[in-house]
N, CA, C and O atoms as a GROMACS GRO file, in nm:
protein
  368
    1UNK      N    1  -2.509  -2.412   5.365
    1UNK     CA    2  -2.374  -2.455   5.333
    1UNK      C    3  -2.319  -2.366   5.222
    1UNK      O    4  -2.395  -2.336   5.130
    2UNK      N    5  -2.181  -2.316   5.222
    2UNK     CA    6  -2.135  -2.249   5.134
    2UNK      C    7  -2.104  -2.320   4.981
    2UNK      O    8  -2.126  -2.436   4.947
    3UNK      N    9  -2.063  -2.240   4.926
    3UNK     CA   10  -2.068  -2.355   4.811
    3UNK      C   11  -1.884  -2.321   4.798
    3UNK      O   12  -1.855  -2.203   4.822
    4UNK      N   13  -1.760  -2.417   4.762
    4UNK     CA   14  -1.635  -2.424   4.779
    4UNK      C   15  -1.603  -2.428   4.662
    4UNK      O   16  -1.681  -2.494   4.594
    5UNK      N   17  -1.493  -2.370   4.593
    5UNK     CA   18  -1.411  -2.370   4.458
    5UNK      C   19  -1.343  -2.427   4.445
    5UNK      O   20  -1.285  -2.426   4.553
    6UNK      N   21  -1.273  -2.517   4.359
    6UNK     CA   22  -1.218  -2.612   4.327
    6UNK      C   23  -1.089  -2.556   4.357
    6UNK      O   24  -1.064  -2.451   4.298
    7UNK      N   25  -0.980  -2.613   4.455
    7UNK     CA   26  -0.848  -2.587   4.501
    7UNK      C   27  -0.751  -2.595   4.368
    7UNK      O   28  -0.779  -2.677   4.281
    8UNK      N   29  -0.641  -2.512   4.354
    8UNK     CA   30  -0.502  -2.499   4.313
    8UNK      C   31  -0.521  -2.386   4.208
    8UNK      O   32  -0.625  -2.320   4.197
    9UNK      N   33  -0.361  -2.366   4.101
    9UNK     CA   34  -0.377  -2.267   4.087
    9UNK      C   35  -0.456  -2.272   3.935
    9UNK      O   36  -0.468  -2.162   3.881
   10UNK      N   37  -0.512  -2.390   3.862
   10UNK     CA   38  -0.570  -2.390   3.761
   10UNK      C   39  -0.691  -2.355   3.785
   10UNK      O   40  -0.736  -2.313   3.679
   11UNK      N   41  -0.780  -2.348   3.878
   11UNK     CA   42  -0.925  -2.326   3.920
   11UNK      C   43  -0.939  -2.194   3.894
   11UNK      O   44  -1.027  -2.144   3.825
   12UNK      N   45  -0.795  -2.106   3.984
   12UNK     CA   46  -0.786  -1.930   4.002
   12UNK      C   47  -0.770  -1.866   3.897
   12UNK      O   48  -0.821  -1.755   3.877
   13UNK      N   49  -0.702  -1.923   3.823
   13UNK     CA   50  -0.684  -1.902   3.693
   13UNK      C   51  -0.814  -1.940   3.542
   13UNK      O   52  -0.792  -1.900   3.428
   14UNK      N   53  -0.892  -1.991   3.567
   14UNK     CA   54  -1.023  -1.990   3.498
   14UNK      C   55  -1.131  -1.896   3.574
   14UNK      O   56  -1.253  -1.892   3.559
   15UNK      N   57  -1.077  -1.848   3.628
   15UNK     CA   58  -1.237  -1.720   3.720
   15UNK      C   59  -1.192  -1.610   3.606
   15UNK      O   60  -1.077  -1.576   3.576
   16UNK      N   61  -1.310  -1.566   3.553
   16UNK     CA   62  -1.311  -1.448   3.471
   16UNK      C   63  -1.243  -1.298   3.548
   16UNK      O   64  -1.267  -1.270   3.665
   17UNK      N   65  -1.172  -1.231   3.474
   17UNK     CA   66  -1.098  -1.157   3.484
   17UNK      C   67  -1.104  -1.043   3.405
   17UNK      O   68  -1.097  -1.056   3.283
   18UNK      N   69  -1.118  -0.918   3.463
   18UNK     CA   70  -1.096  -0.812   3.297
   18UNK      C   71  -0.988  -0.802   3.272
   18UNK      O   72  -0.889  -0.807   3.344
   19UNK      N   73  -1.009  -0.770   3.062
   19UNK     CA   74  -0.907  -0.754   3.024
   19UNK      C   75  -0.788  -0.705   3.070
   19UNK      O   76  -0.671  -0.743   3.059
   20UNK      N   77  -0.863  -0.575   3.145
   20UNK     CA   78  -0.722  -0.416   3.159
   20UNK      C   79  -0.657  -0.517   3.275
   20UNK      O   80  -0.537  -0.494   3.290
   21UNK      N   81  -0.708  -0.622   3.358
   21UNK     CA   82  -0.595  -0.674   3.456
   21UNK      C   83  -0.529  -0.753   3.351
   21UNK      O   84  -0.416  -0.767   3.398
   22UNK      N   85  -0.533  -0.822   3.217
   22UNK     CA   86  -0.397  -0.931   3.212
   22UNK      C   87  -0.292  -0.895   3.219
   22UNK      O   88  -0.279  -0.778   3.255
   23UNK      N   89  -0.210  -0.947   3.200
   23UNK     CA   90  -0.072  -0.976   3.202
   23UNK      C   91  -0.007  -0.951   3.070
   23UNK      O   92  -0.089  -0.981   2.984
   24UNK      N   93   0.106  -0.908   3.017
   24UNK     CA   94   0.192  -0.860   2.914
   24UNK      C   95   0.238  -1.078   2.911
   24UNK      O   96   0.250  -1.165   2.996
   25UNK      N   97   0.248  -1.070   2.767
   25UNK     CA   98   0.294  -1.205   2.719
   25UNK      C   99   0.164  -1.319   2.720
   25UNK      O  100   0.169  -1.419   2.649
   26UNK      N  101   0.041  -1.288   2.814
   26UNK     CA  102  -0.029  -1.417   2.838
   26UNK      C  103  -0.143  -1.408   2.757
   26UNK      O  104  -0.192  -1.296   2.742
   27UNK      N  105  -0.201  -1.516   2.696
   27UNK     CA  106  -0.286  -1.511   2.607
   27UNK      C  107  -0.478  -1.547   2.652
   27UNK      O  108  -0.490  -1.662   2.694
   28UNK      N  109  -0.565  -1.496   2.649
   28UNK     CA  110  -0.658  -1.513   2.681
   28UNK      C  111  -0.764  -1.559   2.582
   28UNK      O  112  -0.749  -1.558   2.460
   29UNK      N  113  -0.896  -1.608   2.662
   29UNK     CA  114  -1.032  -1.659   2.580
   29UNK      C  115  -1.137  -1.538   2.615
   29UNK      O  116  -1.170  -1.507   2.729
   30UNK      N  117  -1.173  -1.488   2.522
   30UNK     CA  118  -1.269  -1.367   2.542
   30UNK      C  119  -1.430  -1.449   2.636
   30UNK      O  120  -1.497  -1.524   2.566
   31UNK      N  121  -1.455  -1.437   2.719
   31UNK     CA  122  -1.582  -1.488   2.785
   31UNK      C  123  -1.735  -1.398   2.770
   31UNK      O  124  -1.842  -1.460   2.769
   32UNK      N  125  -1.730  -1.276   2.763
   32UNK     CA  126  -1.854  -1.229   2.769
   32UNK      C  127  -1.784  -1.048   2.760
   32UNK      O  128  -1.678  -1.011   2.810
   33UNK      N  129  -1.865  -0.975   2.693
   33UNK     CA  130  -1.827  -0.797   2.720
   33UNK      C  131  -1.981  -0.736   2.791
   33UNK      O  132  -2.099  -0.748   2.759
   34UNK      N  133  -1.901  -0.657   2.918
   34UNK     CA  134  -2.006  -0.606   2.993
   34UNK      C  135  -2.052  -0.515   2.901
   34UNK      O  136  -1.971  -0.460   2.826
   35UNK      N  137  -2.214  -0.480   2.891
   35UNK     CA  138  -2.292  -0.414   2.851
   35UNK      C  139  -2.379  -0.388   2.727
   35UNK      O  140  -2.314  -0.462   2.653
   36UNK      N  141  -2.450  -0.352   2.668
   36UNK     CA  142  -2.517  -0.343   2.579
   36UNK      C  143  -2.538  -0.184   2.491
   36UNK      O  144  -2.635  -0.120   2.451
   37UNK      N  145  -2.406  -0.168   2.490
   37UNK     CA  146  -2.421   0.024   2.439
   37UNK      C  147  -2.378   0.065   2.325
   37UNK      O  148  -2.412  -0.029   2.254
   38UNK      N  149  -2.332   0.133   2.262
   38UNK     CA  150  -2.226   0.148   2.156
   38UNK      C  151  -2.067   0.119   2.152
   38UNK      O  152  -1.996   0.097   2.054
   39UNK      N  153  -2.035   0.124   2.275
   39UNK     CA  154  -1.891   0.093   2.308
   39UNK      C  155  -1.900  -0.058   2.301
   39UNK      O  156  -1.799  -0.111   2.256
   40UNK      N  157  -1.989  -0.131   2.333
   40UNK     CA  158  -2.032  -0.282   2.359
   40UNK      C  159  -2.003  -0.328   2.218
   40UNK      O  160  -1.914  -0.405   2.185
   41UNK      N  161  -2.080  -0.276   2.148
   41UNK     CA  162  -2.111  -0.341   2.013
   41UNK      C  163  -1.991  -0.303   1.924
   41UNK      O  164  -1.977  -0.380   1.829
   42UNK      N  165  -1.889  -0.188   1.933
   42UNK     CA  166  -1.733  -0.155   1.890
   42UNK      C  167  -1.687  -0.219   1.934
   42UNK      O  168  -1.594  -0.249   1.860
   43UNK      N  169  -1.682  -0.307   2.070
   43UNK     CA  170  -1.585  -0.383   2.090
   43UNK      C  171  -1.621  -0.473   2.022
   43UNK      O  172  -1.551  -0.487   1.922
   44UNK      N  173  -1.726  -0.563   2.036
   44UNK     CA  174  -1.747  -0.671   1.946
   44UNK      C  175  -1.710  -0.686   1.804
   44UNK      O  176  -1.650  -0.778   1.749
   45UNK      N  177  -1.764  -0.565   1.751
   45UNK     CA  178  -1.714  -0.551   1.588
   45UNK      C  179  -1.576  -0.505   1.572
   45UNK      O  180  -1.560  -0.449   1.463
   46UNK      N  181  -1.462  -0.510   1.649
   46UNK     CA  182  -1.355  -0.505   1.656
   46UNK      C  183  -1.318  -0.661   1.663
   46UNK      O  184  -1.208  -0.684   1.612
   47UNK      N  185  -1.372  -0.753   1.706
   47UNK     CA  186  -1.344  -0.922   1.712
   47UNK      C  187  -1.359  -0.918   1.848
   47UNK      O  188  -1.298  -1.020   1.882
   48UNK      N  189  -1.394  -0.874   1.936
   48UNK     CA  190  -1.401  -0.917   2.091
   48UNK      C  191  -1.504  -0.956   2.083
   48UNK      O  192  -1.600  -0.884   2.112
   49UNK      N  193  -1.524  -1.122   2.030
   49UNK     CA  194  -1.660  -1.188   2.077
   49UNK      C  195  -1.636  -1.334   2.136
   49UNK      O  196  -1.525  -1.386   2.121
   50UNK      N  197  -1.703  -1.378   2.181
   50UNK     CA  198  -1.695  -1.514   2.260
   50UNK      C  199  -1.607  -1.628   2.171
   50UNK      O  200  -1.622  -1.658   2.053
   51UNK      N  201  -1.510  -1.682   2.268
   51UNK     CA  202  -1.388  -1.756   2.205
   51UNK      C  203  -1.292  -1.694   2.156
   51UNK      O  204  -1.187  -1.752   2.129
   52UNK      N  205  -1.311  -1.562   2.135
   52UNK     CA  206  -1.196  -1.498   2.052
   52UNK      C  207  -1.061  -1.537   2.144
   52UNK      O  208  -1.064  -1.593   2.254
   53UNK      N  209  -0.943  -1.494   2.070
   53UNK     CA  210  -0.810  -1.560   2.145
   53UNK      C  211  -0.749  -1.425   2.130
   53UNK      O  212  -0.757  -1.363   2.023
   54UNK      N  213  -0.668  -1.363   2.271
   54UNK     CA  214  -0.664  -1.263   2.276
   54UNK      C  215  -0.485  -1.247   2.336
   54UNK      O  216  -0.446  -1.335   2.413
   55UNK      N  217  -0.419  -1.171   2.309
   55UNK     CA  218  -0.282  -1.180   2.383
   55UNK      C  219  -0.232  -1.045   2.395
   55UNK      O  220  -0.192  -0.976   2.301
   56UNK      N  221  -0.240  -1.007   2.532
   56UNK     CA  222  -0.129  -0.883   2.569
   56UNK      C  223  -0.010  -0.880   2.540
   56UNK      O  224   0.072  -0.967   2.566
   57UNK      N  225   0.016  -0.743   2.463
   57UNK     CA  226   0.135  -0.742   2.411
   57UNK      C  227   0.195  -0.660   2.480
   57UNK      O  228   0.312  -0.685   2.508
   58UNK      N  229   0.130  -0.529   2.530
   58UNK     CA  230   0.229  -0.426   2.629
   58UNK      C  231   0.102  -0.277   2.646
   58UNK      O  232   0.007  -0.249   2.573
   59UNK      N  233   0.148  -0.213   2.763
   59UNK     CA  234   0.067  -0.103   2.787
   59UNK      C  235   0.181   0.028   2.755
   59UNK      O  236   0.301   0.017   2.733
   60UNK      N  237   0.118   0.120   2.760
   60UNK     CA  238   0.175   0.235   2.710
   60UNK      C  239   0.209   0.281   2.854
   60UNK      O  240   0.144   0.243   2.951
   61UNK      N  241   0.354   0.396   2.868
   61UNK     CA  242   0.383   0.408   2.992
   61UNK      C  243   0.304   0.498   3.126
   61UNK      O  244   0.325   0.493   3.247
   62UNK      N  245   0.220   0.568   3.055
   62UNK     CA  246   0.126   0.602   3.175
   62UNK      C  247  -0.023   0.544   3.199
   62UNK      O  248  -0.116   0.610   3.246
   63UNK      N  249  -0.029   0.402   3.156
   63UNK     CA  250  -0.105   0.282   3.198
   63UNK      C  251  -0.235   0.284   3.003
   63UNK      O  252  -0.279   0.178   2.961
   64UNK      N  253  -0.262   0.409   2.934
   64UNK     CA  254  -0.348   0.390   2.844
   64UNK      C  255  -0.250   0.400   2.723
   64UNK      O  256  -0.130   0.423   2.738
   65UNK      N  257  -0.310   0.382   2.600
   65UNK     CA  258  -0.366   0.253   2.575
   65UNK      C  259  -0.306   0.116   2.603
   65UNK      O  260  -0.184   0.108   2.619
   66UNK      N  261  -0.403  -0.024   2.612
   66UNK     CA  262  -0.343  -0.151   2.630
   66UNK      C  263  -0.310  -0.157   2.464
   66UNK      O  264  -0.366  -0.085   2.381
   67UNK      N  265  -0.203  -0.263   2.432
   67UNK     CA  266  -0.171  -0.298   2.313
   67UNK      C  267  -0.202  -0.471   2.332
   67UNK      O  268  -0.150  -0.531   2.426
   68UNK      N  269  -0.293  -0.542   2.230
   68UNK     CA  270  -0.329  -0.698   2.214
   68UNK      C  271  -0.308  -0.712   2.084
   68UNK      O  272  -0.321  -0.616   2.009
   69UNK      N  273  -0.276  -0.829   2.041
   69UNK     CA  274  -0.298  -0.944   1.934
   69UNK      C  275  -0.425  -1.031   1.935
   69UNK      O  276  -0.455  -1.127   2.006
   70UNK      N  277  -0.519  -0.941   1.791
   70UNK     CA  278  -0.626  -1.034   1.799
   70UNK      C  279  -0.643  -1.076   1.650
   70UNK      O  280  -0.623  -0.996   1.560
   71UNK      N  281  -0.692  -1.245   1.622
   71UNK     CA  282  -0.731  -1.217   1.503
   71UNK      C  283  -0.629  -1.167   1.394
   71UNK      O  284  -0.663  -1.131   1.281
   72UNK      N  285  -0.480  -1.169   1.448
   72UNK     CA  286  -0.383  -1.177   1.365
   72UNK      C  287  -0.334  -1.044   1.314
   72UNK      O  288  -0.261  -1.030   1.216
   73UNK      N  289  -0.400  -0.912   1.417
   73UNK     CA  290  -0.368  -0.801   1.392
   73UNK      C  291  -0.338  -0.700   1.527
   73UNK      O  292  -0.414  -0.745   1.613
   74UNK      N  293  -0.264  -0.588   1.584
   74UNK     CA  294  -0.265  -0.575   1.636
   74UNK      C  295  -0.420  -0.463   1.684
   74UNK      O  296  -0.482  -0.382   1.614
   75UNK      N  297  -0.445  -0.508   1.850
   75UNK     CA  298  -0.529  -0.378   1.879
   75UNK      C  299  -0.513  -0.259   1.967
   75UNK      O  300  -0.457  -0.302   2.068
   76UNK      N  301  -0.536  -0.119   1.980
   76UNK     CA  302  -0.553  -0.074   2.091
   76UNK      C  303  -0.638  -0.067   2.109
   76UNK      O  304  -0.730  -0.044   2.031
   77UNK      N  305  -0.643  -0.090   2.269
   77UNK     CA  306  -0.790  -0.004   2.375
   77UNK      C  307  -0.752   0.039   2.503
   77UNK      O  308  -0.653   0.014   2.571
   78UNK      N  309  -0.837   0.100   2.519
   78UNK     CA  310  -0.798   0.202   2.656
   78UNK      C  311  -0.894   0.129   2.787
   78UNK      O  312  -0.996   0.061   2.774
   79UNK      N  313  -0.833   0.162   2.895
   79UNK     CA  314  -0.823   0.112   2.976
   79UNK      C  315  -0.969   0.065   3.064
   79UNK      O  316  -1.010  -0.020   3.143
   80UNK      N  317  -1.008   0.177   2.991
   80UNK     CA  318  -1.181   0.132   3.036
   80UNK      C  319  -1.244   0.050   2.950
   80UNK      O  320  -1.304  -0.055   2.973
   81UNK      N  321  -1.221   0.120   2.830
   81UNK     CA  322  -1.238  -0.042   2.744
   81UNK      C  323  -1.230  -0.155   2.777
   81UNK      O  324  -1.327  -0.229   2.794
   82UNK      N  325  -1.096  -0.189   2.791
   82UNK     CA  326  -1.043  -0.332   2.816
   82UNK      C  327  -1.105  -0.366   2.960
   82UNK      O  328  -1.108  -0.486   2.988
   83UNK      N  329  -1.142  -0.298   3.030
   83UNK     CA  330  -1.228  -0.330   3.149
   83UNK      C  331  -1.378  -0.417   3.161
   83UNK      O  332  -1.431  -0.487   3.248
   84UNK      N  333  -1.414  -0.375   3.029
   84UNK     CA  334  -1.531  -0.416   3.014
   84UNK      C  335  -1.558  -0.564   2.931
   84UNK      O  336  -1.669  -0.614   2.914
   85UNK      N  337  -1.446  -0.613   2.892
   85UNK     CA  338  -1.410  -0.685   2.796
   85UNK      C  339  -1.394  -0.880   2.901
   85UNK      O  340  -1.338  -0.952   2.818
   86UNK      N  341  -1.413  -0.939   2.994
   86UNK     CA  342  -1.439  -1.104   3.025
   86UNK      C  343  -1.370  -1.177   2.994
   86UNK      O  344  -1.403  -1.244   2.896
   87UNK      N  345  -1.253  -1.202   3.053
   87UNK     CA  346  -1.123  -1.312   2.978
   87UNK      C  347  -1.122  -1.385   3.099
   87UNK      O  348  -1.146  -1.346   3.214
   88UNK      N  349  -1.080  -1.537   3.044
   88UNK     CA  350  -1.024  -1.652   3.111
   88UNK      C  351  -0.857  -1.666   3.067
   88UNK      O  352  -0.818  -1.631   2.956
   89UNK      N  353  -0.779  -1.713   3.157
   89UNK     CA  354  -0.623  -1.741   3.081
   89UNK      C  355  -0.659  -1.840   2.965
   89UNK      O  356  -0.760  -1.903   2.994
   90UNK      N  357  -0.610  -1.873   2.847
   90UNK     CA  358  -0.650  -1.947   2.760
   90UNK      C  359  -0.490  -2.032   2.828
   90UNK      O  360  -0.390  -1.983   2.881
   91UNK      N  361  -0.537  -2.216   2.787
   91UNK     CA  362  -0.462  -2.305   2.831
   91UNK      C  363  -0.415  -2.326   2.980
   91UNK      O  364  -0.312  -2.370   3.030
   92UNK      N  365  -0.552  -2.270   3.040
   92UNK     CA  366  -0.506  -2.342   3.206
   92UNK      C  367  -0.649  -2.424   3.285
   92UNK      O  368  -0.636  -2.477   3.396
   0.00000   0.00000   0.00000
């Protein structure tokens, strides 16, 4: 038997997501950062750690860097970065 996901659009909206996909204006919950390397551990010591509260503010016009609000300051990261980075929408 398959196993079924809980129907509507609050369910779709809690499946982890990378950063570089959010959305400009929407605010996220940091869930987990892929990997264990030096880029891993910069992101973290930048505040990308579990619970952090994260909000897209805007991308630059040929897609790098992303611009976020974390921690009450602004950040950049680039696009692979933010790829590696585990967000849920925060408040759905």
């Amino acid at each position: 038997m398959t196993a079924q996901l809980p129907a509507g659009p609050s369910a779709a909206a809690r499946l982890p997501l990378s950063l570089a996909q959010s959305r400009v204006g929407r605010k996220y919950l940091v869930v987990a950062i892929d990997g264990a390397d030096a880029i891993a551990e910069r992101l973290a010591d930048s505040g990308l750690w579990t619970g952090a509260l994260i909000e897209r503010l805007a991308r630059a016009p040929f897609g790098d860097p992303l611009l976020f609000r974390l921690h009450g300051f602004r950040l950049a990261l680039r696009a692979s970065e933010a790829d590696r980075v585990r967000v849920v929408e925060a408040g759905a």
